[in-house]
N, C-alpha and C positions, 0 to 999 in steps of 0.2 A: 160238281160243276167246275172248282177251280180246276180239279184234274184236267178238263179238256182243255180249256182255257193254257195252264202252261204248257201240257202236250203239245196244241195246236203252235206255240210259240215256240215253242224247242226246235220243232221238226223244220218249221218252215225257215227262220233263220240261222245261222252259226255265229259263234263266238261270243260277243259283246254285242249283237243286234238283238232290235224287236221289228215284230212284223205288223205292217198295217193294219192286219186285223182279216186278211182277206184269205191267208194262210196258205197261197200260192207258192211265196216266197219270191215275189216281184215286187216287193218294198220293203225291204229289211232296212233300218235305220240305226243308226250305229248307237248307242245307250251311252258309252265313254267310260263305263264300269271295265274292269280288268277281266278277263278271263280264269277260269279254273279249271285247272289240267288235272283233278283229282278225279278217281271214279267216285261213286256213291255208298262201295265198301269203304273207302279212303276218308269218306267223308264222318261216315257215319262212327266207325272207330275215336275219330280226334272229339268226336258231339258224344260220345259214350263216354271218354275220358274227363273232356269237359263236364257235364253235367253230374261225374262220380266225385269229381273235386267236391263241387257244388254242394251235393249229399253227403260229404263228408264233412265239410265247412258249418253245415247246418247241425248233423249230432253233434259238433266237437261244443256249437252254440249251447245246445240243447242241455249239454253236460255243464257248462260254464252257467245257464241259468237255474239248472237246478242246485248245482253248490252255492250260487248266491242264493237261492230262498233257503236252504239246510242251514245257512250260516248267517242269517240276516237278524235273527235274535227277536224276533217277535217284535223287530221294528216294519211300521205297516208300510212305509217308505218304500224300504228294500225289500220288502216281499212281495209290493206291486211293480215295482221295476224286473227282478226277474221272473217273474211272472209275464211279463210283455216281453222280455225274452226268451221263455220257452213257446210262447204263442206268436209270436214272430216268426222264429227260428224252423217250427212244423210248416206254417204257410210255407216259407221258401223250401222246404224238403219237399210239400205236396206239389209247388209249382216246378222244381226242378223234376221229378218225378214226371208231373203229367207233361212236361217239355218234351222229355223225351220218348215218353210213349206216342208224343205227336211228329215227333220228328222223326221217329222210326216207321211209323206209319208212311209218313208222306214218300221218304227214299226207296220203301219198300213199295209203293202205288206208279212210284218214279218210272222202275224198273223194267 
């Protein structure tokens, strides 16, 4: 359903508008957001690079909380601490992950 919905908004106005909703394109009203001169390959490349940071930032986490539990000495402290580091660390890898399976989705629906 969103698909039509922003379909129906794309087509009927240009640039920075949105449309009344009637999708004629006899009421476009100017939004004051900037425009984007990128195609949706363009787009999608820089959201592939971003979210690879992402996924890299998160093992590099993953790595840094399992040498703090290897090295915590059977203090229970520091074993529960990186421990909420590596279970932290997996959510944002799964969420980066599933970010971009969604945003690959949506540009590919775009299209």
């Amino acid at each position: 359903m969103m698909y039509f919905i922003l379909k129906t908004l794309a087509s009927a106005c240009s640039g920075s508008q949105i449309s009344s909703g009637k999708g004629d394109g006899s009421a476009c009203y100017s939004t004051g957001l900037p425009t984007v001169a990128a195609s949706s390959s363009e787009l999608q490349t820089v959201l592939q690079m971003l979210f690879g940071i992402l996924a890299a930032l998160a093992v590099l986490f993953i790595v840094i909380g399992g040498f703090s539990y290897v090295t915590s000495a059977g203090n229970s402290q520091s074993m529960q601490k990186a421990k909420s580091t590596i279970i932290y660390a997996v959510v944002g890898l799964l969420v980066a992950v599933f970010a971009e399976t969604i945003v690959t989705f949506a540009l590919g629906s775009l299209k």
